[in-house]
BAMAR-20659 format. One record per residue (C-alpha): residue number from 1; residue in three letters; x, y, z. Coordinates in steps of 0.05 Angstrom, whole numbers, padded with zeros to 5 digits. Layout:
BEGIN
<pt><seq>NUM</seq><type>ALA</type><c1>X</c1><c2>Y</c2><c3>Z</c3></pt>
...
This chain:
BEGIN
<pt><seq>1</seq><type>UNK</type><c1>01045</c1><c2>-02521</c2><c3>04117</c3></pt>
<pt><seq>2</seq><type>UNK</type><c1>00991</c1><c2>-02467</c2><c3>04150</c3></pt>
<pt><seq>3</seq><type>UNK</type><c1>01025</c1><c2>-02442</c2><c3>04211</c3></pt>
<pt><seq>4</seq><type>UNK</type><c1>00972</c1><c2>-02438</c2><c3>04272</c3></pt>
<pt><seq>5</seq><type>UNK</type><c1>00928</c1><c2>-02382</c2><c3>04305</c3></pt>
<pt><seq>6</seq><type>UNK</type><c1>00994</c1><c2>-02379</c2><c3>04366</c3></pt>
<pt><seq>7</seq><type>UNK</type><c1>01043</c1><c2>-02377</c2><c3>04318</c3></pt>
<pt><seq>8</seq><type>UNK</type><c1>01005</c1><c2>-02320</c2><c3>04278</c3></pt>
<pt><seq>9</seq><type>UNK</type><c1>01003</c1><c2>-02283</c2><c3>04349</c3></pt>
<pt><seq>10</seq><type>UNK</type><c1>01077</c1><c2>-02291</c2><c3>04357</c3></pt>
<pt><seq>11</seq><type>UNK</type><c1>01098</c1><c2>-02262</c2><c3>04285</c3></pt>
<pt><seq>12</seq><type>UNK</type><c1>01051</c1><c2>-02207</c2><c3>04310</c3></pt>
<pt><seq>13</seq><type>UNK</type><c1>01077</c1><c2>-02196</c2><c3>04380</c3></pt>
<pt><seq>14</seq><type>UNK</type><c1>01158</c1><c2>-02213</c2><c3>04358</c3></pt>
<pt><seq>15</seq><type>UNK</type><c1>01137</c1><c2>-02144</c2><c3>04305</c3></pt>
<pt><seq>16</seq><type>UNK</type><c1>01114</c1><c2>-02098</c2><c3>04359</c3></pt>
<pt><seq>17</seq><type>UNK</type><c1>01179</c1><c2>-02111</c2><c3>04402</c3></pt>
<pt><seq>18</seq><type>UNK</type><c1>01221</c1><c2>-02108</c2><c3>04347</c3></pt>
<pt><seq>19</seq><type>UNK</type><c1>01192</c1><c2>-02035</c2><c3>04338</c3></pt>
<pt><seq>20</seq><type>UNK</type><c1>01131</c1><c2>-02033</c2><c3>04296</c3></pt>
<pt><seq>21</seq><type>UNK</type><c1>01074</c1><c2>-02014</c2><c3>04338</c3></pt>
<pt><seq>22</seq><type>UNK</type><c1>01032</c1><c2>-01988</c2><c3>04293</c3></pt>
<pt><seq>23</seq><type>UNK</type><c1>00986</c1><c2>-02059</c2><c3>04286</c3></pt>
<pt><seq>24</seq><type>UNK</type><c1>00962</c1><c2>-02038</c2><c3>04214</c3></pt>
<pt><seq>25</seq><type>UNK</type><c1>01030</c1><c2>-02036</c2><c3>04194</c3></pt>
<pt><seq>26</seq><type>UNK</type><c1>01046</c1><c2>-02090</c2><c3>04230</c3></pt>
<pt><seq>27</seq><type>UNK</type><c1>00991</c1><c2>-02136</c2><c3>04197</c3></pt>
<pt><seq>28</seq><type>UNK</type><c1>01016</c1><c2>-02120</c2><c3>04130</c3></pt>
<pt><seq>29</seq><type>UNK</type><c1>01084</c1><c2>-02151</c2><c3>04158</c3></pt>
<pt><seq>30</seq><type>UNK</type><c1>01052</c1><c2>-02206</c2><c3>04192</c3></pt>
<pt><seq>31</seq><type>UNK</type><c1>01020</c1><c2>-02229</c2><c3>04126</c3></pt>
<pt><seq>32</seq><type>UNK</type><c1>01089</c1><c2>-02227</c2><c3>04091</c3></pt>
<pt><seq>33</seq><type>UNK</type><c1>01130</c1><c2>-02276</c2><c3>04147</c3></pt>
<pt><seq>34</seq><type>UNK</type><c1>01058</c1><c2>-02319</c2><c3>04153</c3></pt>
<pt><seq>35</seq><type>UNK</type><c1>01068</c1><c2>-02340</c2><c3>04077</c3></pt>
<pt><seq>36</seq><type>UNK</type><c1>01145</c1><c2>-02335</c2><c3>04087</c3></pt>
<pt><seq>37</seq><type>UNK</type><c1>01149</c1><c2>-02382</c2><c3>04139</c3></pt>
<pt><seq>38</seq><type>UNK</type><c1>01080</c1><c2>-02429</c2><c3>04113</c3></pt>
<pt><seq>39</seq><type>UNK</type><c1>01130</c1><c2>-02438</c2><c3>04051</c3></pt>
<pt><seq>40</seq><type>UNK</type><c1>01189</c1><c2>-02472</c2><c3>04087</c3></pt>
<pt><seq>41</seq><type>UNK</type><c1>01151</c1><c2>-02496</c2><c3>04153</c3></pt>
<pt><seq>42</seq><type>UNK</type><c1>01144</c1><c2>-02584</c2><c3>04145</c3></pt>
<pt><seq>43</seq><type>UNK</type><c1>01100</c1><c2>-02629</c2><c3>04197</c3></pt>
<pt><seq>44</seq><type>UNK</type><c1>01166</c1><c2>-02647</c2><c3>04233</c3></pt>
<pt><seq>45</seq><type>UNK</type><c1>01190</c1><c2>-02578</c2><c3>04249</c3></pt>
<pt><seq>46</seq><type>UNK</type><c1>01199</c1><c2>-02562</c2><c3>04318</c3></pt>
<pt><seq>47</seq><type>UNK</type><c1>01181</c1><c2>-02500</c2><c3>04350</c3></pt>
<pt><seq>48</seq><type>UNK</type><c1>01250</c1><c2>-02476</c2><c3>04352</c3></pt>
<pt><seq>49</seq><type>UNK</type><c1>01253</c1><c2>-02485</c2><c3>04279</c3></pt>
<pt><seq>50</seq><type>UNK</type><c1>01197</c1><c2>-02440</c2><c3>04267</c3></pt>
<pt><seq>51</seq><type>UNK</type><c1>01217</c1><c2>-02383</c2><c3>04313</c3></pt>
<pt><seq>52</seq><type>UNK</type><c1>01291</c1><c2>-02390</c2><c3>04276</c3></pt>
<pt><seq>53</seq><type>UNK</type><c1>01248</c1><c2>-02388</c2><c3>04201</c3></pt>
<pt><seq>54</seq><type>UNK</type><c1>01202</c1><c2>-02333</c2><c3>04226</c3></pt>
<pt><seq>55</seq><type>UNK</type><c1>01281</c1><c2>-02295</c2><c3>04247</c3></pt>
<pt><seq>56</seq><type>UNK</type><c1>01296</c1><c2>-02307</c2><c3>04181</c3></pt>
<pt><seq>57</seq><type>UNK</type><c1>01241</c1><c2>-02275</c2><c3>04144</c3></pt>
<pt><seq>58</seq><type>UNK</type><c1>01253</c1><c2>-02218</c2><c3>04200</c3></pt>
<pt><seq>59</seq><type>UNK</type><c1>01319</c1><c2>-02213</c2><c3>04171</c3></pt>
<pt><seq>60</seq><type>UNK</type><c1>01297</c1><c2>-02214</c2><c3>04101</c3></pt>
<pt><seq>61</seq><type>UNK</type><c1>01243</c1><c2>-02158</c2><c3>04118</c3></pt>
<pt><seq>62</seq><type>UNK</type><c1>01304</c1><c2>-02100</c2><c3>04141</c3></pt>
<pt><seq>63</seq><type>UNK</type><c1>01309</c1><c2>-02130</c2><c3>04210</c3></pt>
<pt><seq>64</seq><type>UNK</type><c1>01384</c1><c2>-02098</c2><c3>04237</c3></pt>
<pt><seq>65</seq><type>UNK</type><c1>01423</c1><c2>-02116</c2><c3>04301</c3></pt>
<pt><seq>66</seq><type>UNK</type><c1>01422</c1><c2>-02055</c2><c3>04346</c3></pt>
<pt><seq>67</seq><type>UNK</type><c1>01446</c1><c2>-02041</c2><c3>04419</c3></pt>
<pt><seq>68</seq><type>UNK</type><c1>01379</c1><c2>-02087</c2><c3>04442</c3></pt>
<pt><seq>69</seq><type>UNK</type><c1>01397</c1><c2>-02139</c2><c3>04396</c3></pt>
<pt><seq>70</seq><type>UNK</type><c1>01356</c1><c2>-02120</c2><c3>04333</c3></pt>
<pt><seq>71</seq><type>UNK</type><c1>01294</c1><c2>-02088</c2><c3>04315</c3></pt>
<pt><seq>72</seq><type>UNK</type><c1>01261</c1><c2>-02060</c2><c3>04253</c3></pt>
<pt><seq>73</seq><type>UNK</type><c1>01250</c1><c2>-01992</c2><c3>04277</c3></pt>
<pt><seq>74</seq><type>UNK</type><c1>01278</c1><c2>-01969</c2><c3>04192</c3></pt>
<pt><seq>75</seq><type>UNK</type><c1>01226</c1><c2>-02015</c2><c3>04165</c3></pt>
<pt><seq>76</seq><type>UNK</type><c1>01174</c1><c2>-01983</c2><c3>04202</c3></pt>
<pt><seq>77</seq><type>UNK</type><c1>01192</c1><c2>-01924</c2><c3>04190</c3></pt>
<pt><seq>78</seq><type>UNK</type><c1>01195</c1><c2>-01928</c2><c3>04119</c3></pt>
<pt><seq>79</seq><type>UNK</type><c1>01122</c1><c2>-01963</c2><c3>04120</c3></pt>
<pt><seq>80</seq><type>UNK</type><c1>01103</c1><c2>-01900</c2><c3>04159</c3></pt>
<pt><seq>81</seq><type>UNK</type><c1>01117</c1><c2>-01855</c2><c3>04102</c3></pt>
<pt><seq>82</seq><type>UNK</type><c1>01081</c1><c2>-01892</c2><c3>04054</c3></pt>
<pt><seq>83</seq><type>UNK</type><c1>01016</c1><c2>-01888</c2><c3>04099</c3></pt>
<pt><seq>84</seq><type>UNK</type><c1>01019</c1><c2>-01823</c2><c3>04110</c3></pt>
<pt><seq>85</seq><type>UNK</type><c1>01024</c1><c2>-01812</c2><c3>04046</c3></pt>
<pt><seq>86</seq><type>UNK</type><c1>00967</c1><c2>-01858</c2><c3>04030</c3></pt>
<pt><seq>87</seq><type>UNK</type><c1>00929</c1><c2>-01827</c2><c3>04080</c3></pt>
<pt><seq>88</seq><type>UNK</type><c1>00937</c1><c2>-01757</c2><c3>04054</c3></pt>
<pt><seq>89</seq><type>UNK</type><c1>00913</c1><c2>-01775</c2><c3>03991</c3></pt>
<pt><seq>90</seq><type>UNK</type><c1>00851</c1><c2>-01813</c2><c3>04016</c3></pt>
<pt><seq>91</seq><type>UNK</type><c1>00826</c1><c2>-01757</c2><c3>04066</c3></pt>
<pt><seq>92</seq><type>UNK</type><c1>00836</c1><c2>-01708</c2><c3>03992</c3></pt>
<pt><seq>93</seq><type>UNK</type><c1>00792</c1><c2>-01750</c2><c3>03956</c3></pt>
<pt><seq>94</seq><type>UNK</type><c1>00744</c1><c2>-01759</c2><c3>04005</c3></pt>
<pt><seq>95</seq><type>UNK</type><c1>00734</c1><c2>-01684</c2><c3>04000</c3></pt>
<pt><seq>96</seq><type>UNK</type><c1>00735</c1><c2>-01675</c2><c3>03931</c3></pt>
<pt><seq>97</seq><type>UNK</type><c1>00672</c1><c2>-01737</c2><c3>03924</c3></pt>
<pt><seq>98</seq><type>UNK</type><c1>00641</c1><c2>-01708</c2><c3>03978</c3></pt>
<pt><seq>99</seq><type>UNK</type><c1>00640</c1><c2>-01633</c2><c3>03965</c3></pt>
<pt><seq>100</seq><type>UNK</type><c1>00618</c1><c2>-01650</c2><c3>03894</c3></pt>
<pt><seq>101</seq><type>UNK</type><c1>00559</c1><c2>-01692</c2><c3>03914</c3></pt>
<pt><seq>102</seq><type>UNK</type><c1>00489</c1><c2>-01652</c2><c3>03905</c3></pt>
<pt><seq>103</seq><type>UNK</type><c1>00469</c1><c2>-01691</c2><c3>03973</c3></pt>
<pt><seq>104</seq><type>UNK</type><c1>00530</c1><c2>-01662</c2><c3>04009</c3></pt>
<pt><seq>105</seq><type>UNK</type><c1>00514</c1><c2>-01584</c2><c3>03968</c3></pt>
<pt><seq>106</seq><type>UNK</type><c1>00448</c1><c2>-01585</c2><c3>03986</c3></pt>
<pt><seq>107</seq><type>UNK</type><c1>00461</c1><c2>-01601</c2><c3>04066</c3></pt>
<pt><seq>108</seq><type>UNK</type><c1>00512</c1><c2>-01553</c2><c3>04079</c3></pt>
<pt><seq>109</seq><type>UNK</type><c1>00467</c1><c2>-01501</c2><c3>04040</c3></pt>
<pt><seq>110</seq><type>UNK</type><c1>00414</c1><c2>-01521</c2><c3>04098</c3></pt>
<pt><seq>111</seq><type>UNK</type><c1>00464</c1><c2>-01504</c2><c3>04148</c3></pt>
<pt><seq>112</seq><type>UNK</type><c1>00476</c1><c2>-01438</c2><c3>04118</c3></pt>
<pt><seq>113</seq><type>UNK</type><c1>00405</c1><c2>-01420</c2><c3>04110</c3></pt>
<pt><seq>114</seq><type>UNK</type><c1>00389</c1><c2>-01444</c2><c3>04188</c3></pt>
<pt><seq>115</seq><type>UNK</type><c1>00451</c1><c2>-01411</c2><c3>04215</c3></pt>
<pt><seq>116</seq><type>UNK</type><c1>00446</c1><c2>-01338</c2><c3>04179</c3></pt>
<pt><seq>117</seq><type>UNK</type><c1>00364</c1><c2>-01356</c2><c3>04196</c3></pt>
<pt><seq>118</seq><type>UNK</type><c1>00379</c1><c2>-01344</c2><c3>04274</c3></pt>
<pt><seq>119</seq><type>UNK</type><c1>00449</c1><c2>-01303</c2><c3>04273</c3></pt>
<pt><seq>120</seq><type>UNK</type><c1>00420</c1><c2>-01258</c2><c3>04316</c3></pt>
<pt><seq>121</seq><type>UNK</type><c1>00398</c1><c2>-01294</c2><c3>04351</c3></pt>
<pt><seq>122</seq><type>UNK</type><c1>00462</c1><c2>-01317</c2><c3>04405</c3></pt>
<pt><seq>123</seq><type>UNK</type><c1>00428</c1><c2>-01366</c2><c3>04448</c3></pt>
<pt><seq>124</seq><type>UNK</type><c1>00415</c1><c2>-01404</c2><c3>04389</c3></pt>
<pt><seq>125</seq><type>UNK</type><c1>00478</c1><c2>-01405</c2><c3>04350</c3></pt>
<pt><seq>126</seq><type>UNK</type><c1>00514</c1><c2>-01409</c2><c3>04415</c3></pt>
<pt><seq>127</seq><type>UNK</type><c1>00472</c1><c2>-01470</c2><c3>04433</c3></pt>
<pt><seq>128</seq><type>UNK</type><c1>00484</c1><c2>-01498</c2><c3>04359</c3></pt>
<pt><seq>129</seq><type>UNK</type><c1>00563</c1><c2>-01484</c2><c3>04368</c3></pt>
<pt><seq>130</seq><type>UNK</type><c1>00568</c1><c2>-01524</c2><c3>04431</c3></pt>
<pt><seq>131</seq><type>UNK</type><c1>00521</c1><c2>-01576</c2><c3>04420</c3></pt>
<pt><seq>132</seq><type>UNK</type><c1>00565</c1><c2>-01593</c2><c3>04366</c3></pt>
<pt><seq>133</seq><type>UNK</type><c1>00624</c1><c2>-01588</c2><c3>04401</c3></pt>
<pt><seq>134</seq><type>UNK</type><c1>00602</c1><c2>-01634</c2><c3>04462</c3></pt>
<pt><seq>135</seq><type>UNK</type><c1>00584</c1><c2>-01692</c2><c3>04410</c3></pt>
<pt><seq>136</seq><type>UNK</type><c1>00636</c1><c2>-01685</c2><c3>04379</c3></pt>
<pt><seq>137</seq><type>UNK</type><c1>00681</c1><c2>-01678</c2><c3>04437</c3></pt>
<pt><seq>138</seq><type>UNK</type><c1>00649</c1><c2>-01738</c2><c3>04471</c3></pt>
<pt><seq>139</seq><type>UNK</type><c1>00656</c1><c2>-01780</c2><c3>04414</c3></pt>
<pt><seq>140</seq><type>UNK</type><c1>00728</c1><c2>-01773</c2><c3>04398</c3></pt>
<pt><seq>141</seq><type>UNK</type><c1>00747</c1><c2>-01790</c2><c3>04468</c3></pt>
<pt><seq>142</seq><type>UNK</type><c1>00699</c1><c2>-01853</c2><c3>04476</c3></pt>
<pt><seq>143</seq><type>UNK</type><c1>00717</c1><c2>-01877</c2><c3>04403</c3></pt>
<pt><seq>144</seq><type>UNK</type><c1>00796</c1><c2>-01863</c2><c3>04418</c3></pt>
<pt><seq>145</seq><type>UNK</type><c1>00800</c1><c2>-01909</c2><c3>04473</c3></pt>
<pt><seq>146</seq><type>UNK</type><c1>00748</c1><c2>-01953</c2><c3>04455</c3></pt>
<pt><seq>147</seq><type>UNK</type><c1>00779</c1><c2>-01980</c2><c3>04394</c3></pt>
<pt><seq>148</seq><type>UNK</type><c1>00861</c1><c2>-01962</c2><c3>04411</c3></pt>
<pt><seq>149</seq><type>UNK</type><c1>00860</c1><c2>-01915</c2><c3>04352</c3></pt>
<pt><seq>150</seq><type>UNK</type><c1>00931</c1><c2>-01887</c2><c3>04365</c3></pt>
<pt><seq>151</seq><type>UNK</type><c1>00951</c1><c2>-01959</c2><c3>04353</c3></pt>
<pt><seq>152</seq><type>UNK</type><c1>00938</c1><c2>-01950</c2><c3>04282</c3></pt>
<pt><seq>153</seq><type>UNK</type><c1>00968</c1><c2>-01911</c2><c3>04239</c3></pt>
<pt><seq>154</seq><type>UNK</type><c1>00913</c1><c2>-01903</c2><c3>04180</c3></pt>
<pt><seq>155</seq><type>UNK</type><c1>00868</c1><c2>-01880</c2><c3>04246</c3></pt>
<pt><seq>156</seq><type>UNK</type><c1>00919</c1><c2>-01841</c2><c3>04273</c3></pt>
<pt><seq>157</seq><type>UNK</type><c1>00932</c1><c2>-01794</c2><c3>04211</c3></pt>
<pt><seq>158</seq><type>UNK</type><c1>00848</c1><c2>-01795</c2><c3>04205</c3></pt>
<pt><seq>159</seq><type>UNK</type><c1>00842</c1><c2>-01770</c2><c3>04271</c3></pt>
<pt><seq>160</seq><type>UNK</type><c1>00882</c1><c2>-01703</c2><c3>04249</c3></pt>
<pt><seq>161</seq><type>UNK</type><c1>00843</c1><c2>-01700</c2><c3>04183</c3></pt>
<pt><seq>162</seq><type>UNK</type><c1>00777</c1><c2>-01696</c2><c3>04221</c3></pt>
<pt><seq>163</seq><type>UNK</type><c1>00810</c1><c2>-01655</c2><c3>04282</c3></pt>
<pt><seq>164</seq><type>UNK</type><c1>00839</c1><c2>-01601</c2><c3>04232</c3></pt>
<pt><seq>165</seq><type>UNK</type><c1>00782</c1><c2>-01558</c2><c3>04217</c3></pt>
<pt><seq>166</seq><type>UNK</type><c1>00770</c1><c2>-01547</c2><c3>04301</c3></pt>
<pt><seq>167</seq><type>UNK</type><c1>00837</c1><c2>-01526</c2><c3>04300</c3></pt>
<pt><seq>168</seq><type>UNK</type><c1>00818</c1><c2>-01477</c2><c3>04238</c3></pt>
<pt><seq>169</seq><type>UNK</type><c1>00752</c1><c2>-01454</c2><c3>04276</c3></pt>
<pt><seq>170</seq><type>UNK</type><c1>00802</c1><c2>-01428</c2><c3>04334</c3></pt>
<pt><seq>171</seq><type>UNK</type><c1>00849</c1><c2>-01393</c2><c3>04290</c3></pt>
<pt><seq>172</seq><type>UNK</type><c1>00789</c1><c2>-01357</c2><c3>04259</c3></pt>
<pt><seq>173</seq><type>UNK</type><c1>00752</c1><c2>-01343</c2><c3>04323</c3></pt>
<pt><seq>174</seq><type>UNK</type><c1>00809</c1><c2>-01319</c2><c3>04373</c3></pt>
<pt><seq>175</seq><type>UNK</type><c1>00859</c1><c2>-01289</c2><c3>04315</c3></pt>
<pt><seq>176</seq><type>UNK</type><c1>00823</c1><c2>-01223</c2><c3>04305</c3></pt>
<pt><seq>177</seq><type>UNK</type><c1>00809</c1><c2>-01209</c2><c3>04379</c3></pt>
<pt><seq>178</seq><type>UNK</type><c1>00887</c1><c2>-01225</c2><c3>04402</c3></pt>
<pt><seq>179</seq><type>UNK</type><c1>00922</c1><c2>-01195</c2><c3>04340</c3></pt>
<pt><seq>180</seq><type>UNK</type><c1>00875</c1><c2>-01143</c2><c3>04308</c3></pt>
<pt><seq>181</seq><type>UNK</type><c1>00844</c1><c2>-01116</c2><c3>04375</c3></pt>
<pt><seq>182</seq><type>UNK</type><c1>00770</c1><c2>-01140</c2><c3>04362</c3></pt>
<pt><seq>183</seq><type>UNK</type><c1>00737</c1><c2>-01147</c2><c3>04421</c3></pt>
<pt><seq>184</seq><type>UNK</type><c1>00674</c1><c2>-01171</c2><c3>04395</c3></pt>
<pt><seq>185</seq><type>UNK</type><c1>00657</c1><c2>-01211</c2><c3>04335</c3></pt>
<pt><seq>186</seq><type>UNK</type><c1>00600</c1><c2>-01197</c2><c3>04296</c3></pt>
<pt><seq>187</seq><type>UNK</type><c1>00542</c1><c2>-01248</c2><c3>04291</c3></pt>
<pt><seq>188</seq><type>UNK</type><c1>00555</c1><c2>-01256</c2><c3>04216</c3></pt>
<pt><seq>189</seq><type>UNK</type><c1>00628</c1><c2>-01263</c2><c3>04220</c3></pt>
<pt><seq>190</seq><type>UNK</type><c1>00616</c1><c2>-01315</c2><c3>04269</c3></pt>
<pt><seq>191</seq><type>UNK</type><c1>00568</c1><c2>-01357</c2><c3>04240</c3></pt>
<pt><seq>192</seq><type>UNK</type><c1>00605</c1><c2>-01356</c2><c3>04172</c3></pt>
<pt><seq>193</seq><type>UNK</type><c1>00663</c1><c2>-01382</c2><c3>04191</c3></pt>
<pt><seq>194</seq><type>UNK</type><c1>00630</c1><c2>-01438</c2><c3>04238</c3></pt>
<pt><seq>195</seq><type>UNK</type><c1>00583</c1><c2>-01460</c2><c3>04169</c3></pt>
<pt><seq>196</seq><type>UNK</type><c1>00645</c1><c2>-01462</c2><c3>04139</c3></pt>
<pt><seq>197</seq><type>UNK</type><c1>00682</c1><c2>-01501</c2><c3>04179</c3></pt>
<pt><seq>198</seq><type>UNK</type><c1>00628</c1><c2>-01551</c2><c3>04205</c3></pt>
<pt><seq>199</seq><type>UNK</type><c1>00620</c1><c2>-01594</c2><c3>04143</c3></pt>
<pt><seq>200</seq><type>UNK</type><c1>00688</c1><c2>-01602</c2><c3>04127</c3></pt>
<pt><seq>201</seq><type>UNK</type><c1>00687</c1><c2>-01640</c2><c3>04204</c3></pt>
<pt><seq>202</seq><type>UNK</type><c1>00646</c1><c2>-01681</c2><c3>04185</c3></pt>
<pt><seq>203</seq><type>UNK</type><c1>00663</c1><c2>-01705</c2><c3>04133</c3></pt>
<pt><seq>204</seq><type>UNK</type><c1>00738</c1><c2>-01713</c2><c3>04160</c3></pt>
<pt><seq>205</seq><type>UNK</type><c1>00690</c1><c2>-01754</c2><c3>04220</c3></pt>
<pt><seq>206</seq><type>UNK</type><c1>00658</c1><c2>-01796</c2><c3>04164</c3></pt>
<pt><seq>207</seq><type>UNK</type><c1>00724</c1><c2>-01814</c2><c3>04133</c3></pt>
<pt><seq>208</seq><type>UNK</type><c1>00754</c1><c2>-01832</c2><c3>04203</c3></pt>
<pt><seq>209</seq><type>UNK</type><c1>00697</c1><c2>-01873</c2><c3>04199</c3></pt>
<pt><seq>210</seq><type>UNK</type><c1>00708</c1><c2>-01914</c2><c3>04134</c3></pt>
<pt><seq>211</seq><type>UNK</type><c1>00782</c1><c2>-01920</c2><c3>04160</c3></pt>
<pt><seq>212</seq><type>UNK</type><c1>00760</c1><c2>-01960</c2><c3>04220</c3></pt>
<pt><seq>213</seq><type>UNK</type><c1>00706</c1><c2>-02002</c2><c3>04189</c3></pt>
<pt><seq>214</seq><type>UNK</type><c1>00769</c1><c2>-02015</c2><c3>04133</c3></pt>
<pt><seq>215</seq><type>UNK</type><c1>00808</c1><c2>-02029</c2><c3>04183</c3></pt>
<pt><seq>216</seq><type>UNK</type><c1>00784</c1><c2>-02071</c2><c3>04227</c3></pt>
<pt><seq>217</seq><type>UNK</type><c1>00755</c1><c2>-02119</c2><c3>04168</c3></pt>
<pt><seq>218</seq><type>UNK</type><c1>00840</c1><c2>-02133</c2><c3>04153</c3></pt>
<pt><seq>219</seq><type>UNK</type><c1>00848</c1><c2>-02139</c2><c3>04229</c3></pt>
<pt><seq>220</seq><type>UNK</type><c1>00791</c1><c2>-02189</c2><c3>04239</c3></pt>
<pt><seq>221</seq><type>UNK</type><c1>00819</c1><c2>-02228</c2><c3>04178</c3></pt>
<pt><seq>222</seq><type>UNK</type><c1>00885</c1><c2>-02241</c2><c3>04195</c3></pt>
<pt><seq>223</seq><type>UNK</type><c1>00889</c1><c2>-02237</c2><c3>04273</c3></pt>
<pt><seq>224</seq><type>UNK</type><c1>00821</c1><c2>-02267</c2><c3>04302</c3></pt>
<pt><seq>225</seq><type>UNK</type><c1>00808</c1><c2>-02308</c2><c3>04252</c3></pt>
């Protein structure tokens, strides 16, 4: 018997208290006790009935009493490996497909070309530098709250993909002025490194991307449908 559109809600909901908050994990779950319960579930069920079936397939999942009554905080976390590892993988191949593509070659050779054009030229690459760094700034923020990607693991572990090389472009810039005395960079060092580093951002950006769009098609299907 199909279960309704309320009862979907609370397999969802029951999952996040019971300590799986990440709601891509948790829709993987919810799919599991929906056909669980859709199994066993006849017209003359009562409510109570279904919350004790949907307990049941709780159980069956890894769910364990604990000092709050029960949760399954070990499920989740083993689900969280296997993400992460998924995750890891994915962001790797995106790179390798990307930095092999003549399309992606002959645009980052364009950045070279304009960036090494106007090295000398500091109001330009300084303009280029945080002009980039703005959108990308602004973007992160307004797409991080807009669509509750720390909710989401498979967003979550994208966001540190595409947030990586930043974190690379600091190293690079402030490592030889704190540790090896340099008090100025030179123009070429400078716009080498920030070449370098740009198109591997965005193409971490244009993975988190794909991620969402993935996402939020499995999200859409199960939850608001």
């Amino acid at each position: 018997m199909k279960i309704t559109k309320e009862q979907i809600k609370y397999i969802d909901h029951r999952l996040e208290s019971d300590g799986v908050k990440y709601w891509d994990i948790r829709i993987e779950m919810v799919d599991h006790v929906v056909s669980n319960v859709e199994n066993k579930l006849q017209q003359e069920n009562s409510e109570n009935d279904f919350k004790e079936m949907v307990q049941e397939s709780f159980i069956e999942l890894g769910w364990k009493e604990n000092f709050n009554g029960g949760g399954l905080e070990s499920v989740f976390l083993q689900r969280l490996k296997v993400y992460s590892k998924g995750t890891n993988k994915g962001i790797l191949k995106e790179y390798k497909e990307k930095l092999s593509d003549i399309k992606v070659i002959a645009t980052i050779v364009m950045l070279f070309l304009y960036l090494f054009t106007f090295q000398n030229n500091t109001f330009v690459i300084k303009s280029t530098v945080y002009l980039a760094l703005l959108v990308f700034t602004v973007a992160f923020i307004w797409f991080s709250f807009r669509h509750k990607v720390f909710n989401s693991v498979r967003l979550n572990r994208s966001i540190i993909f595409a947030t990586f090389p930043l974190s690379i472009l600091n190293c690079a810039m402030f490592f030889p002025k704190f540790f090896l005395g340099y008090e100025k960079l030179s123009s070429s060092y400078a716009t080498a490194v920030f070449g370098i580093i740009l198109p591997f951002s965005i193409i971490g950006i244009n993975f988190l991307y794909k991620e969402f769009k993935s996402a939020q098609i499995i999200y859409k299907k199960l939850i608001e449908s």
